[in-house]
N, C-alpha and C positions, 0 to 999 in steps of 0.2 A: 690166665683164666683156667688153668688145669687144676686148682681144685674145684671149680662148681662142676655140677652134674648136670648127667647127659642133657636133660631139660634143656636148663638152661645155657647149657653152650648153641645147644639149637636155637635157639634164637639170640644172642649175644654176639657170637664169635665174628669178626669182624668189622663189628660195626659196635663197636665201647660206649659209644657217644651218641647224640644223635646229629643226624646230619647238618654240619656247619651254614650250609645255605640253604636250606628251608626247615629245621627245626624237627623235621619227620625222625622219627623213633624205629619204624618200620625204614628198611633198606629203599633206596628210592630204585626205582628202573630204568637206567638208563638204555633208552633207545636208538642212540645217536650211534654215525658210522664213523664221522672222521675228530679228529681233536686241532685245533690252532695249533703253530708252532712258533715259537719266537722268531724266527730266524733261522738261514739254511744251516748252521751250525746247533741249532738247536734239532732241527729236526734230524741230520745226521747224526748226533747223538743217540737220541731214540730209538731210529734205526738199525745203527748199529750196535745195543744194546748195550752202552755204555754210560746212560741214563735211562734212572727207570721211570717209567710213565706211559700212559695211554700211546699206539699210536694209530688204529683203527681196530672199528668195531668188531669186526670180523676174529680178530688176532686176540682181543683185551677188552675189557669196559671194568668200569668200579664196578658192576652188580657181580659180574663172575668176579671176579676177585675176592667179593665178600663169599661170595657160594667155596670158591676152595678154599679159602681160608678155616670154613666149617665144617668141611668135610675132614681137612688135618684133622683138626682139634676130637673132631667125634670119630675119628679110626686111630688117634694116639699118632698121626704122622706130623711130620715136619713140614711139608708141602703136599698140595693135591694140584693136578690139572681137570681144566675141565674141557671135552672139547663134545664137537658138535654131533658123533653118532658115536656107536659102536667100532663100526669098522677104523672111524679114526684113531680110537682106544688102541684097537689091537693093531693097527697100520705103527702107531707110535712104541709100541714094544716089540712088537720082531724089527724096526730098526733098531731100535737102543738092543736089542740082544744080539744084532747079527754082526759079520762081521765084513773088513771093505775085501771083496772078491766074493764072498761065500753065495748061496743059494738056498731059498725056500722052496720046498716040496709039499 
């Protein structure tokens, strides 16, 4: 989708199609916390990040998913996180910049 414009990737990105189980064109909202798993191998999986897929609300849903998926595409990134305040933002980059032993001042 990187050649249509800004417009249109704002409402587009993510969501190509419209929604396979109810037809919606608009992104639907998933409100749910937890997901089925097949089986304790299924859900290990998941867990261990070694399949991809939902495995609580908290962590993932499809609606954030489509939300980062938009934000890539309309900042020119390859991936976006979304998470639930500020503080988590910046909680999430001084670990990814810091180092194991070091210290924040």
């Amino acid at each position: 989708m990187s050649d249509y414009k800004f417009e249109t990737l704002q409402l587009h990105v993510g969501q190509e199609h419209a929604d396979p189980a109810t037809d919606a064109r608009a992104v639907p909202i998933y409100a749910t916390t937890s997901y089925v798993f097949h089986d304790c191998a299924h859900a290990a999986a998941r867990f261990g990040l070694t399949d991809a897929g939902n495995i609580y609300g908290r962590l993932t849903n499809p609606t954030q998913e489509v939300l980062e998926k938009r934000v890539a595409a309309l900042e020119g990134g390859v991936a976006a996180l979304a998470l639930a305040s500020g503080a988590a933002a910046i909680t999430y980059v001084l670990e990814a910049l810091g180092q194991n032993g070091g210290h924040f001042v």
